[in-house]
BASE-941644 format. One line per 2 residues: number of its first residue (from 0); their letters; for each residue x, y, z of C-alpha. Coordinates in pm, 1 decimal. Layout:
! BASE-941644
NUM> A> X/Y/Z  ...;
! end
This chain:
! BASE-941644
0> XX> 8326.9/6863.5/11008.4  8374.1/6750.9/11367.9;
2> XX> 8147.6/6881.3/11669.2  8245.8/7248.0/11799.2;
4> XX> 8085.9/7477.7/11968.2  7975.6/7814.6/11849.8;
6> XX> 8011.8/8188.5/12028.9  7865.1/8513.4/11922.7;
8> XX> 8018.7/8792.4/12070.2  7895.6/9119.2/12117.0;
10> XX> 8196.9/9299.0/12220.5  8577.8/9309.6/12160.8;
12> XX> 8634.4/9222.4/12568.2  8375.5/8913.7/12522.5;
14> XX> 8539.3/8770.1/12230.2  8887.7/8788.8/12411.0;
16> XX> 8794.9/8621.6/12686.1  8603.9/8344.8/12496.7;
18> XX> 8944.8/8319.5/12381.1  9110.8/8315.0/12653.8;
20> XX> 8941.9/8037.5/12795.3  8969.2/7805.8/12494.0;
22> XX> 9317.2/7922.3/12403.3  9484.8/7736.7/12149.7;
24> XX> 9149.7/7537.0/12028.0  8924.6/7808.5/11940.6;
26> XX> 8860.9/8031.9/11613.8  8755.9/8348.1/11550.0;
28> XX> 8536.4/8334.0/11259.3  8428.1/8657.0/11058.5;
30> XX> 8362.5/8686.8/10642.6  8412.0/8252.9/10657.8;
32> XX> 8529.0/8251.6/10312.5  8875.8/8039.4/10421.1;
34> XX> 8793.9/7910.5/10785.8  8519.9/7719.5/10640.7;
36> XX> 8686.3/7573.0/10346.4  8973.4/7445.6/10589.1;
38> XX> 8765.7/7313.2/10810.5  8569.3/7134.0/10582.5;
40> XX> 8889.4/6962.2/10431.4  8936.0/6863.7/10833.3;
42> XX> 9285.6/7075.4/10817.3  9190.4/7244.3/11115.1;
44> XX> 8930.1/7113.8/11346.1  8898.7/7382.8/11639.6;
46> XX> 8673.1/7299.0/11927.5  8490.2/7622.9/11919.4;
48> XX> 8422.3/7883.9/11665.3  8386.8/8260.7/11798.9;
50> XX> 8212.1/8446.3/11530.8  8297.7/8838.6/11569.4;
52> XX> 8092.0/8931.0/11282.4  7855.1/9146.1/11481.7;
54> XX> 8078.0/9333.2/11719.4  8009.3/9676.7/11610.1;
56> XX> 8276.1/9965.6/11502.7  8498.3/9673.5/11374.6;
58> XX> 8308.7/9768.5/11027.0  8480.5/10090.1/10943.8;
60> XX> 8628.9/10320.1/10692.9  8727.8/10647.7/10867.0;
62> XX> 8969.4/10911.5/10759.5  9077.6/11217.1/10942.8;
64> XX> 9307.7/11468.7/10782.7  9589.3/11455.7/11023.1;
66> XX> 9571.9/11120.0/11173.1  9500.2/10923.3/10839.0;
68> XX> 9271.8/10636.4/10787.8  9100.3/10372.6/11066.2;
70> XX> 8975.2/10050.5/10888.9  8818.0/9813.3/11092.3;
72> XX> 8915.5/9456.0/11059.4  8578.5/9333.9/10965.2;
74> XX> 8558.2/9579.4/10674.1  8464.4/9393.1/10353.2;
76> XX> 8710.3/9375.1/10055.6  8467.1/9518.8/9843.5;
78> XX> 8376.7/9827.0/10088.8  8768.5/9894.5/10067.1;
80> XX> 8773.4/9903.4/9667.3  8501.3/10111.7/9629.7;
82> XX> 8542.4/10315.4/9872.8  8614.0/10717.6/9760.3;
84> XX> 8865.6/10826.5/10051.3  9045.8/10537.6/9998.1;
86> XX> 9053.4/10572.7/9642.3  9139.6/10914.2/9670.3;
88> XX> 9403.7/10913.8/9912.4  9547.2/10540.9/9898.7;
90> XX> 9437.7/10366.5/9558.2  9687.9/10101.3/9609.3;
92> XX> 9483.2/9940.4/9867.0  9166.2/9985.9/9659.7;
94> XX> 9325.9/9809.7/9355.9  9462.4/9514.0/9569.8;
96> XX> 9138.1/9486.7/9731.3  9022.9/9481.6/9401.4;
98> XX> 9257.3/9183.0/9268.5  9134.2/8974.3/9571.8;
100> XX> 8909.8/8611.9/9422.4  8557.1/8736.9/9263.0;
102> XX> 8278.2/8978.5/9404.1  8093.5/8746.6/9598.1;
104> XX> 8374.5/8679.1/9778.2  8478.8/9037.0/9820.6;
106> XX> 8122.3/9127.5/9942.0  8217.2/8918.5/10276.1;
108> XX> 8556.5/8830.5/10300.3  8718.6/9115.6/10524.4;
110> XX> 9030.3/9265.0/10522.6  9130.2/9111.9/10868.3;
112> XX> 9109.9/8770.4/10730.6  9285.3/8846.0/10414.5;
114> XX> 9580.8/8942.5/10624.6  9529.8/8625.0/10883.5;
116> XX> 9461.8/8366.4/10659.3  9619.6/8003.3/10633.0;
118> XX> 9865.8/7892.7/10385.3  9754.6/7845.5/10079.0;
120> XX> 10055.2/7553.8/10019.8  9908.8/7276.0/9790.7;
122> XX> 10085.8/7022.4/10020.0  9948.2/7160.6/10345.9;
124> XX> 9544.1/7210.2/10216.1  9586.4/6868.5/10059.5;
126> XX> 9788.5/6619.1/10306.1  9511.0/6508.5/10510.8;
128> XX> 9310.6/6346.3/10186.2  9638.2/6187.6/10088.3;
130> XX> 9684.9/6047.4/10413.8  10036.8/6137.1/10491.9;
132> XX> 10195.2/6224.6/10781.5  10131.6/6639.5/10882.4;
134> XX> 10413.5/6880.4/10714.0  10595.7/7153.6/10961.9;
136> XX> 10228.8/7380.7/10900.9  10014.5/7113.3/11047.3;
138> XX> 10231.5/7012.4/11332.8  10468.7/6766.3/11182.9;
140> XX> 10827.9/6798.5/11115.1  10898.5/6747.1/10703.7;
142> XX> 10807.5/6960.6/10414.0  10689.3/6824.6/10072.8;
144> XX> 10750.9/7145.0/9902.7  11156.4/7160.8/10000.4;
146> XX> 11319.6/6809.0/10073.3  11503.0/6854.2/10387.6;
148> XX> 11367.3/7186.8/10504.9  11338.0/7235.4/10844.2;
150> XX> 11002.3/7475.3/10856.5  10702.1/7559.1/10634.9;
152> XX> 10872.0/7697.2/10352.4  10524.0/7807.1/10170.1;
154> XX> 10483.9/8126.0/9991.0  10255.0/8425.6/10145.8;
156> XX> 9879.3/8492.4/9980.4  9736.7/8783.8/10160.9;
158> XX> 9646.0/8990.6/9865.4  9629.5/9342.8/10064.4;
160> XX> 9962.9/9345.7/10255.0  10191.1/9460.4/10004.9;
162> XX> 9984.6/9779.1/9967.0  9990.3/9797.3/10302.2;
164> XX> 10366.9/9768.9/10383.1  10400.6/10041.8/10117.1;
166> XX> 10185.7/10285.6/10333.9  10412.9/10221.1/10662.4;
168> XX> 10038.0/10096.0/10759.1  9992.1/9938.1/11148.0;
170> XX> 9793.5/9664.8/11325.8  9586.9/9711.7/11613.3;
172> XX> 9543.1/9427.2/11854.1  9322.0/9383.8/12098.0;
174> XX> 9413.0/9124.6/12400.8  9387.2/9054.8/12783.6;
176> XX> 9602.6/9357.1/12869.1  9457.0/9620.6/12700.6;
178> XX> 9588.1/9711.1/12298.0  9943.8/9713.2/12116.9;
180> XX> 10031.5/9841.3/11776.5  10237.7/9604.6/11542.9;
182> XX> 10394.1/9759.2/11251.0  10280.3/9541.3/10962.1;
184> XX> 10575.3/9448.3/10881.8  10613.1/9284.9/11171.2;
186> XX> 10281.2/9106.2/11169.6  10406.2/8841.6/10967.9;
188> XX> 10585.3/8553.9/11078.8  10563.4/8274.1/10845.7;
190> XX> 10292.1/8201.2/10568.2  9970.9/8153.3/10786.1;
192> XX> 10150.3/8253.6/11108.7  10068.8/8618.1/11261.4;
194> XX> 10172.2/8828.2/11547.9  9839.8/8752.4/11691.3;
196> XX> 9858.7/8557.0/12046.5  9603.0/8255.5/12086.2;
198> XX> 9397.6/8539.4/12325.3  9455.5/8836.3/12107.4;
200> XX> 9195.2/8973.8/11804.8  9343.9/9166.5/11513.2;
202> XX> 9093.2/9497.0/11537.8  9189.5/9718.7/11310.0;
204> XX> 9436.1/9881.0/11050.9  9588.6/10244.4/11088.1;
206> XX> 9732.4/10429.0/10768.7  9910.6/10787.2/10803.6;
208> XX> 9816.1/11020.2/10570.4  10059.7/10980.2/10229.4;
210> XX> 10241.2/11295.2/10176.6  10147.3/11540.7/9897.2;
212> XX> 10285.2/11427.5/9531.6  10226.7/11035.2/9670.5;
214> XX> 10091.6/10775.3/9431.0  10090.1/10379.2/9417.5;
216> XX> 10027.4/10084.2/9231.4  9933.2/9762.6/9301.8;
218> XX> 9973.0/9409.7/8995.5  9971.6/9094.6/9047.8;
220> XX> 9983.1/8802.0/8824.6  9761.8/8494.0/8851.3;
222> XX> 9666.6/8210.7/8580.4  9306.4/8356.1/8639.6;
224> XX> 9305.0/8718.4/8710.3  9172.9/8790.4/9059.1;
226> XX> 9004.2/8442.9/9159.9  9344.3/8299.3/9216.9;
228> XX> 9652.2/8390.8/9459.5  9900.7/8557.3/9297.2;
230> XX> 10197.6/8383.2/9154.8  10381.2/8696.1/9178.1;
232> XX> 10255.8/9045.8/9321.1  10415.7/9368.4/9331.4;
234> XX> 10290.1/9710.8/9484.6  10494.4/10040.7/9456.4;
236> XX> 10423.0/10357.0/9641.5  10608.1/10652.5/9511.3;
238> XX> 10670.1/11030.1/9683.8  10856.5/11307.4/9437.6;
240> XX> 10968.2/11638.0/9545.1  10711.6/11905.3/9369.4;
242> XX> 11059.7/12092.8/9290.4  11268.5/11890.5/9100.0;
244> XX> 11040.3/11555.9/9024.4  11301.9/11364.2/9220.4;
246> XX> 11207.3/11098.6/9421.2  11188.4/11192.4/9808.7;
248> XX> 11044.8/10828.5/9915.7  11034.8/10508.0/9745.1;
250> XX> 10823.0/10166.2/9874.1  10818.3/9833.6/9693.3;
252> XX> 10659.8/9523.1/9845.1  10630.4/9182.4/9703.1;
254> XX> 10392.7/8932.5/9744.7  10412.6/8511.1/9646.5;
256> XX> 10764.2/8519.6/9619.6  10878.7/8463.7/10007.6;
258> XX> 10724.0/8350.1/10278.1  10607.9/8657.5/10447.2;
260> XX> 10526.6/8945.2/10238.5  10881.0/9138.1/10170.0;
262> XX> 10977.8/9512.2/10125.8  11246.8/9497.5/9885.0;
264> XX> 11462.0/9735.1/10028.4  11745.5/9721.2/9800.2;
266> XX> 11539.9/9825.0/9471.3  11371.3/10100.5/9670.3;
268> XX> 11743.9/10262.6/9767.3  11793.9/10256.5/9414.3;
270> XX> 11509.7/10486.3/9351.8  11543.7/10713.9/9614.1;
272> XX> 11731.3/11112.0/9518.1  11689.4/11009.7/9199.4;
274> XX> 11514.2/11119.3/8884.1  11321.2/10752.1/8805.7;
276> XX> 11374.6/10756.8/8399.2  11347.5/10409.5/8262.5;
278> XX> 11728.3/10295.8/8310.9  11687.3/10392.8/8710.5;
280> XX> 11325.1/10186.0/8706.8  11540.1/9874.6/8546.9;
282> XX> 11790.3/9887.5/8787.1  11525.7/9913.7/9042.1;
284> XX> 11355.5/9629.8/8935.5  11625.2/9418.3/8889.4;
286> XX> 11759.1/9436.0/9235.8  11381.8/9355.5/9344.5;
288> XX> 11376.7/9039.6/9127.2  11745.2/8888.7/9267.3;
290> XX> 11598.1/9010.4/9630.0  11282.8/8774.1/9612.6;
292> XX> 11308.4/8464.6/9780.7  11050.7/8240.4/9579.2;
294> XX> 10995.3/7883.9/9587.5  10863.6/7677.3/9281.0;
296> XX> 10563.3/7504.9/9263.9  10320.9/7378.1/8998.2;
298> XX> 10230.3/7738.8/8896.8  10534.3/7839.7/8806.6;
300> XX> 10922.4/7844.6/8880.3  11148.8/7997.6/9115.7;
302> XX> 11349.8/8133.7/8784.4  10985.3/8257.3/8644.5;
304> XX> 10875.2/8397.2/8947.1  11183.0/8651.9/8979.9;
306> XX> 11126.6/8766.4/8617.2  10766.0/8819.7/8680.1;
308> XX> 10880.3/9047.3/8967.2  11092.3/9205.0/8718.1;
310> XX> 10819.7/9296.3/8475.4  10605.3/9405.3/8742.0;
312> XX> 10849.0/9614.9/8947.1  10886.6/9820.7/8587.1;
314> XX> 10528.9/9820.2/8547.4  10434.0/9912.9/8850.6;
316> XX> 10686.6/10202.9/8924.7  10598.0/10348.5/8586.4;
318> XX> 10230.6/10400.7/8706.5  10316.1/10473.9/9045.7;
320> XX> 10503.7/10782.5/8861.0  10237.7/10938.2/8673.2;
322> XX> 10041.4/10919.8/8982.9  10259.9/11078.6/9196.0;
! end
């Protein structure tokens, strides 16, 4: 690694103005189980690191019955699986948590950096080794992945977002001027690119209280289970009407097959009014699959990755039923 200097924090106002002052060529630095790797493969180099690891009340799980759940953006992975409230009230999250690498990881890698980590683009971790000239992601201007594309065209990773698009969940920033709330949807800009300003600190994550008869399901499908990304990742949040069993509300988010994670808006307006029996859930799912965006890669196909989506739109909405 090159030289940098190194900042512990012990507030939220200290950290943004370390960041401030070094802005653009600092990093903020928390579980370290992706910083670390990049830096050691010299993809990023930053000047300083700003470790906000011990700012307290950024570790937090609370809940409160009419203003939902506050997790902090330092809460581990493996606090949020095992967690009862949130396995009570939101299991989605809990599962995706749980699909995220292995255990050691989970016991420090937080949810804030799952959501603000780097492409995971086997050209982009790799081009500095191979010597070639940086793609659109480091700073260049050509993509490996796409001949001819004009911007990083790499698929998105972060394990716990489609679980959290499903629960209308928010971001809370932290910055010079005080806080702003980003709807999660809009966090995401490009895979590896957030909302988050050079001087700004992603602080926590707000969820509203799912309404009664509300259940969800997060799958994902990897060549090894949950130590790698997700070649295709689906999560489906479901609300019926007690009356009738129709659906009142219908969420479906996709994961590794665009570049930001995607609602797929289209298969969940196929669901909603209606009584989800097993030829609405295909239709459903086969909207979702021709609304993905993938790109193929050594894992797998653009063709495979929409059937995959497919399968685990069906799979997914069946569970998310019989919780509900």
């Amino acid at each position: 690694m090159k030289t940098f200097e190194y900042f512990e924090p012990a507030t939220v106002s200290e950290a943004i103005s370390l960041l401030s002052k070094y802005k653009g060529r600092a990093k903020v630095i928390a579980g370290s189980t992706d910083l670390l790797v990049t830096m050691k493969r010299k993809i990023v180099s930053p000047e300083c690191l700003i470790n906000i690891k011990k700012i307290p009340h950024l570790t937090c799980v609370d809940y409160d019955e009419r203003e939902g759940f506050t997790i902090g953006a330092l809460t581990t992975l493996h606090a949020l699986e095992t967690s009862l409230p949130i396995k009570e009230k939101i299991n989605v999250l809990a599962q995706a948590a749980h699909q995220v690498a292995a255990r050691r990881i989970r016991s420090v890698a937080t949810i804030g950096g799952n959501l603000c980590q780097d492409s995971k683009c086997l050209y982009y971790t790799r081009i500095h080794s191979w010597g070639r000239a940086p793609c659109h992601r480091g700073g260049g201007d050509i993509c490996y992945a796409v001949k001819g594309a004009k911007s990083c065209q790499a698929m998105a990773t972060a394990e716990t977002a489609p679980a959290l698009l499903c629960l209308n969940a928010r971001a809370k920033i932290a910055g010079p001027t005080g806080e702003r709330h980003v709807a999660l949807e809009d966090f995401f800009i490009s895979a590896g690119v957030t909302a988050l300003q050079d001087d700004e600190i992603l602080s926590a994550i707000e969820i509203p209280n799912p309404p009664a008869h509300t259940g969800g399901v997060y799958l994902k499908h990897s060549l090894r289970g949950s130590i790698d990304f997700a070649i295709a990742g689906v999560a489906v949040v479901l609300t019926l009407e007690p009356r009738n069993g129709a659906c009142n509300d219908a969420r479906i988010s996709l994961l590794g097959v665009a570049r930001i994670p995607m609602r797929a808006r289209r298969a969940e307006g196929v669901l909603k009014g209606k009584t989800v029996v097993d030829n609405v859930i295909d239709q459903a799912a086969l909207a979702a699959s021709e609304e993905a965006r993938p790109l193929g890669d050594i894992f797998g196909s653009a063709a495979y990755r929409r059937k995959l989506v497919n399968v685990l739109v069906k799979m997914a909405t069946k569970e998310a039923l019989e919780g509900a």
